[in-house]
C-alpha positions in Angstrom: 36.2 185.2 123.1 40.1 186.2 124.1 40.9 186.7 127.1 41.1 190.2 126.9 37.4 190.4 125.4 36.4 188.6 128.3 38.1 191.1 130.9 36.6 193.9 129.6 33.0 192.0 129.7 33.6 191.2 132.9 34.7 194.9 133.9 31.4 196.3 131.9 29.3 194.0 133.9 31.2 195.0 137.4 30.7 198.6 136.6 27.6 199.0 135.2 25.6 202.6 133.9 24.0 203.7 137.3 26.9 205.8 138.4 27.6 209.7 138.2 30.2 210.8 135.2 33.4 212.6 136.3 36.1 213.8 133.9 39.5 212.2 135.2 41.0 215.6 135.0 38.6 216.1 138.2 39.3 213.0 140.5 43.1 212.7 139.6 46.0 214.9 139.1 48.5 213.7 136.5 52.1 214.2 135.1 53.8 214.0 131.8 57.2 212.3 131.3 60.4 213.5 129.3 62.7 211.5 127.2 66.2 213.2 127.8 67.8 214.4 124.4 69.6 211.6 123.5 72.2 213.3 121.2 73.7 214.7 124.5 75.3 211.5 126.3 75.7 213.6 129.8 72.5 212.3 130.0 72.8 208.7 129.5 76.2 207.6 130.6 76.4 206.0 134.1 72.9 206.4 134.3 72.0 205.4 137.8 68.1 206.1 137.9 65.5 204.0 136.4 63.7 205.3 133.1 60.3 203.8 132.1 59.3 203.2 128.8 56.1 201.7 127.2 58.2 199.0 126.8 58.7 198.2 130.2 55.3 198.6 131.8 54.0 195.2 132.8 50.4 195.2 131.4 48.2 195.4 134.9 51.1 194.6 136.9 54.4 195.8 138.3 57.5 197.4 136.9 60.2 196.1 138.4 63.0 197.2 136.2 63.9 199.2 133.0 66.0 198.8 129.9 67.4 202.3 130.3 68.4 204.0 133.4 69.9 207.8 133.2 72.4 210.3 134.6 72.7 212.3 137.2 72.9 214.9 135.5 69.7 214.2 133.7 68.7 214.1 137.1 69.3 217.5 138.2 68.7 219.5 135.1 65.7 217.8 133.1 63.6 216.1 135.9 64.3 218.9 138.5 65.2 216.3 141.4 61.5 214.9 141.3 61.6 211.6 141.5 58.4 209.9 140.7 58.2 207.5 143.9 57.0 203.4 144.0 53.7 202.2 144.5 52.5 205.5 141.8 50.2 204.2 139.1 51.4 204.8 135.8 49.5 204.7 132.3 50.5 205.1 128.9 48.4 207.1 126.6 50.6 207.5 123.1 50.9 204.5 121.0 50.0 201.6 123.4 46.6 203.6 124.8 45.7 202.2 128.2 48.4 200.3 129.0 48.8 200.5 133.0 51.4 199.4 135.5 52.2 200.4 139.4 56.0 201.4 139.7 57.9 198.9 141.9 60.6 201.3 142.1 61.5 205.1 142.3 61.4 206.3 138.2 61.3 208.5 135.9 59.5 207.6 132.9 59.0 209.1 129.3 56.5 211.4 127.4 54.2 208.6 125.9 53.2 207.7 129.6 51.9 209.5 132.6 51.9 209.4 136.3 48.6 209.8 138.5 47.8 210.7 141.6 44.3 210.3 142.4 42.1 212.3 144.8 40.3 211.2 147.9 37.4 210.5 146.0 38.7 207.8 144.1 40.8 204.7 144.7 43.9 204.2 143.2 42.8 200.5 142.8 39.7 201.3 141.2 42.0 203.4 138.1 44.1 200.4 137.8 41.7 198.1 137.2 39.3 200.3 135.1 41.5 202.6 133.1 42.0 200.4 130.4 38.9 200.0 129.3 37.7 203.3 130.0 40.6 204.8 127.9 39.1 202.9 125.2 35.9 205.6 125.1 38.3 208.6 124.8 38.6 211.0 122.3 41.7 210.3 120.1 44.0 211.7 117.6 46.0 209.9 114.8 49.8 210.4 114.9 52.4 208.9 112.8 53.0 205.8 114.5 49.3 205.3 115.7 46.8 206.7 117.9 47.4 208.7 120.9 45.5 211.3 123.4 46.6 214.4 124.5 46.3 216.3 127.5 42.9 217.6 126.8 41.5 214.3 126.0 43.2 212.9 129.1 41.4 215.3 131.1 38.1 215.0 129.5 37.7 211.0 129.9 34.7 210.0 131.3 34.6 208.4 134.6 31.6 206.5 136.0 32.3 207.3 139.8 31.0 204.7 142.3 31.4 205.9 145.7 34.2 204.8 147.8 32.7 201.8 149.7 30.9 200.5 146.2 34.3 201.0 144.2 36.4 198.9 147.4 33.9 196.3 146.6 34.8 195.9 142.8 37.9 196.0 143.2 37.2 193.0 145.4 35.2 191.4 143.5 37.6 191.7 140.3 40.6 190.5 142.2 38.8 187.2 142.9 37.6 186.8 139.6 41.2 187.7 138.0 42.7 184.4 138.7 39.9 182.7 136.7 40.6 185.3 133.7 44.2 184.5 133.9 43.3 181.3 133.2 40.6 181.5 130.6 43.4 183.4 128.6 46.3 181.2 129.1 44.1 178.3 127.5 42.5 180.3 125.1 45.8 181.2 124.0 46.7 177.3 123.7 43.5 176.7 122.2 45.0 179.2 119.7 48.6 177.9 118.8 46.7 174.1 118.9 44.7 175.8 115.9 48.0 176.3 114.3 50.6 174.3 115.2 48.7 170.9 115.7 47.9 169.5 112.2 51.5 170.0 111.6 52.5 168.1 114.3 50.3 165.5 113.5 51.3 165.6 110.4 54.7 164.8 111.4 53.7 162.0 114.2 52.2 160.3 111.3 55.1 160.2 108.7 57.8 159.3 111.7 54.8 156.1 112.2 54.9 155.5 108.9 58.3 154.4 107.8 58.7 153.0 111.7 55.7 150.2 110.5 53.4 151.7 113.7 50.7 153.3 111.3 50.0 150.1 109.4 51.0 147.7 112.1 53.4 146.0 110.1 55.6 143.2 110.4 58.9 145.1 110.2 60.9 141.6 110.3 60.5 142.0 106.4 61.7 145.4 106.0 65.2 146.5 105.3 67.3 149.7 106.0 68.7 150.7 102.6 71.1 154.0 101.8 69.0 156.6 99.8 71.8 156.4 97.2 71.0 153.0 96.8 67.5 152.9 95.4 67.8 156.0 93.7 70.3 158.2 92.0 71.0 161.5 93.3 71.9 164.4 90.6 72.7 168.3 91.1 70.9 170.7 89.1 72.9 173.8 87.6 73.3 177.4 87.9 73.7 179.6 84.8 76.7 180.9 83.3 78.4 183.8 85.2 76.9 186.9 84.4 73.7 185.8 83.0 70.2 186.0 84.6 67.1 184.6 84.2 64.7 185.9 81.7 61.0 187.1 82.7 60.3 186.4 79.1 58.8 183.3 78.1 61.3 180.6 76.7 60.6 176.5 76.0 62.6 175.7 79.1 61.1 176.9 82.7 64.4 177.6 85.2 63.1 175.9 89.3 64.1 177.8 91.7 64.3 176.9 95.6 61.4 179.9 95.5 59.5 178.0 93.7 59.2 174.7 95.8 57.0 174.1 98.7 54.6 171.9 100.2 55.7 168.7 98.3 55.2 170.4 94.8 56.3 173.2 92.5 54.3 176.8 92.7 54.2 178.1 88.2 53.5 181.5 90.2 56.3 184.4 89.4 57.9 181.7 86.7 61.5 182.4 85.5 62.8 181.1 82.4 66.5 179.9 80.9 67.5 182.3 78.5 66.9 180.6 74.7 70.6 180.8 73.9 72.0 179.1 77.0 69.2 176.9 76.8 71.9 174.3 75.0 74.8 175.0 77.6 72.5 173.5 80.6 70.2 170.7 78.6 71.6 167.8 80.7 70.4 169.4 84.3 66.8 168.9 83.7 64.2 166.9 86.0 61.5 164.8 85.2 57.6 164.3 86.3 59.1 160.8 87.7 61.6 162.3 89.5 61.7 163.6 93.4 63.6 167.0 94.0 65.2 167.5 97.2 66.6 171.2 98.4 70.0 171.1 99.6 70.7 174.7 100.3 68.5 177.3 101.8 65.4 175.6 103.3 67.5 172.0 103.2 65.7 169.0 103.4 62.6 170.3 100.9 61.0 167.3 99.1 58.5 167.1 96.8 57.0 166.4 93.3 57.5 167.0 90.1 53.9 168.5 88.1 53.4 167.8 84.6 54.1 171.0 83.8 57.3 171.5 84.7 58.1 167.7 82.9 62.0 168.1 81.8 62.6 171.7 82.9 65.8 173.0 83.7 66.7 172.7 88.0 68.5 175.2 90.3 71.9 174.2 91.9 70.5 174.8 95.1 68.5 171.3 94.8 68.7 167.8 93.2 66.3 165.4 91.8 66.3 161.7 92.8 65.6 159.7 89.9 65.4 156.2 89.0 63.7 155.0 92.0 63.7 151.9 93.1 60.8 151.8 95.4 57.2 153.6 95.4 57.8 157.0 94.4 55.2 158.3 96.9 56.5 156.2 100.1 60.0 157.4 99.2 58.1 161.4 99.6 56.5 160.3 103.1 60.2 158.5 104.2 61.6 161.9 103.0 59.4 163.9 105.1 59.9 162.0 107.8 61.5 163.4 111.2 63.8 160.9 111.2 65.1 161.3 107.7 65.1 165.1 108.7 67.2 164.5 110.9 70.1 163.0 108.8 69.8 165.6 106.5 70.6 168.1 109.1 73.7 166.1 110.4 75.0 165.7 107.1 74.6 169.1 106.3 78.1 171.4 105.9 77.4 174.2 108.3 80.8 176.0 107.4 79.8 178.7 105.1 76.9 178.6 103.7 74.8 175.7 104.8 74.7 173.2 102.0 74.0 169.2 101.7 76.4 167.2 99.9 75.6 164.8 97.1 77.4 162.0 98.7 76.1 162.4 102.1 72.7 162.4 100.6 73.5 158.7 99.5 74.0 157.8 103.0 71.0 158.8 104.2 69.3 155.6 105.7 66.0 155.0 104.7 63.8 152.3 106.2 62.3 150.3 103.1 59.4 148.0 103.5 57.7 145.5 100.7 57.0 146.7 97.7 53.1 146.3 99.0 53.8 147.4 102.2 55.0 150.3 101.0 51.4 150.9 98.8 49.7 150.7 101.8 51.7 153.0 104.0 50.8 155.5 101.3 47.3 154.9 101.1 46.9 155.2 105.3 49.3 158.4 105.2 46.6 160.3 102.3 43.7 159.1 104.3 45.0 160.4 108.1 46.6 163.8 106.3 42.9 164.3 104.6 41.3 163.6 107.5 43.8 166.4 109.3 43.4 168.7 106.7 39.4 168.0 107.3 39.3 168.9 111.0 41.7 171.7 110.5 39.1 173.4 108.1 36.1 172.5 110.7 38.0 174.2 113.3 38.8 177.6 111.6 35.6 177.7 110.0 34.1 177.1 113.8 31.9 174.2 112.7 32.9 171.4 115.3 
């Protein structure tokens, strides 16, 4: 349940289905908002009173300041001198329906939102806290950029009217609960960007352990720190001749674009192909099933496989491939992916322009470089920890843990 969900529950529960119904056109009066015409500057220049917005209501809370102030004129001649005074309850009811905020200053505000003043009958308190669920029930209208009432339906919502004393002690009984809402939300909302954002950062906890020796508890006296350049070559791919472009049509040699590389492999979805006749201009920029590619412009640092079927097919400029390795093809990926690594690729990277990452500072990248078995196992505990991610992330969007 959000946090929202579980306000409005808690305000259904509060207000029950015992009480009489009033239209709010009967318990409150209420005023409209203009937006000066903003063609005439008069209006806007040296603008010295406070304009509200949707945008600058603070969701049950206080507006304190706006984006937009305007003239004296504006002033005079479209708001009559009537200046909507602080502490008035405000609600918007075009766009963002329900949306309310108390003014912490003397406004004006625009035609999407209203100002009410509510009769004896009812507490102003009582509104703030209920209006945004009641607006909910209302009768609404579609409009080009979303839902909105209108005055009628404004005036037609239905109010369950507790008397005064009853409604005093709601609002009581809300504002002690709010705190607790507040808080629900705020860790819902965590619970929510965990869903998301954790696995990844696991994910990247686990290769930084990895080529440090912590994930396998390694003796690290035995490794070495090696440049990338040595224990692999590093060569460019190759744009196409000026003027040409790649061909939708199908040819024997597949052109891989930066588009088409993600999540350590090589997407055949939306393929594009070297055109047959340049085919022989650009045969020596091809990369293997053996090799590694790495993205050097663009989204820099981008490492991953090579699939079968793209086995000798023709790379972008924009990327190289790293081939005849000299380690475990697979730890090099996981070193590669590696914070640490990611780092380097960054600091090395020409940021004059546009961004791009130099063969020869790619063959200064420092990699750490463990035994040959060492680095076997590194691999097998990074696929079982990433599986076992992978596992719990599925459990808990699919809600079953």
């Amino acid at each position: 349940m959000t946090g929202e969900k579980l306000r409005s529950s808690v305000l259904v529960e509060l207000l029950g289905n015992d009480y009489p119904i009033k239209k709010l056109g009967e318990i409150v009066d209420f005023d409209l908002g203009k937006t000066p015409p903003r063609h005439e500057m008069q209006y806007w220049i040296d603008g010295s009173y406070s304009w509200v917005s949707i945008a600058d209501m603070v969701e049950n809370g206080v507006v304190e300041s706006t984006k937009e102030k305007v003239s004296e004129i504006a002033y005079t001649q479209i708001f009559n001198k009537k200046l909507i005074p602080k502490v008035t309850l405000i609600m918007s009811f075009k766009l963002t329906i329900g949306r309310v905020s108390i003014l912490g200053l003397d406004a004006f505000h625009n035609e999407a939102v209203i100002s009410i003043y509510p009769h004896k009958e009812v507490l102003q308190d009582f509104l703030f806290i209920f209006l945004p669920l009641l607006t909910k029930s209302g009768k609404k209208k579609d409009a080009i950029k979303g839902a909105t009432l209108n005055s009628k339906s404004l005036k037609d919502l239905q109010i369950p009217l507790p008397p005064l004393a009853e409604q005093a002690h709601m609002v009581e009984r809300f504002k002690a609960l709010e705190p607790l809402i507040a808080e629900y939300a705020k860790l819902e909302r965590e619970r929510e960007y965990n869903d998301v954002n954790l696995p990844s950062q696991l994910k990247k906890s686990i290769l930084q352990s990895a080529i440090t020796g912590e994930l396998t508890n390694a003796d690290i006296s035995k490794w070495k720190e090696c440049k990338l350049g040595e224990i692999a070559e590093v060569k460019g791919g190759k744009r196409l001749p000026a003027g040409r472009q790649l061909s939708i049509e199908k040819t024997e040699k597949i052109y891989i674009r930066i588009t088409d590389m993600g999540n350590q492999t090589i997407s055949n979805a939306n393929l594009r192909y070297v055109p047959q006749d340049i085919i022989p201009l650009i045969k020596n920029y091809t990369i293997s099933k053996d090799d590694l590619y790495l993205t050097i412009a663009g989204s820099i640092g981008q490492v991953g496989v090579i699939p079968n079927e793209f086995d000798n097919m023709n790379l972008t400029e924009n990327a190289v491939k790293l081939t005849n390795i000299k380690a475990d093809k697979e730890y090099l990926l996981i070193a590669l992916r590696a914070g640490q690594i990611q780092e380097q690729f960054n600091e090395f990277t020409n940021k004059v322009g546009q961004p791009k990452l130099a063969i020869k500072r790619i063959e200064q990248v420092i990699i750490p470089l463990p035994p040959l078995d060492e680095q076997k196992r590194v691999v097998v505990k990074v696929k079982e920890y990433e599986i076992l991610i992978d596992n719990l992330t599925k459990n808990v969007n699919g809600k079953t843990i």
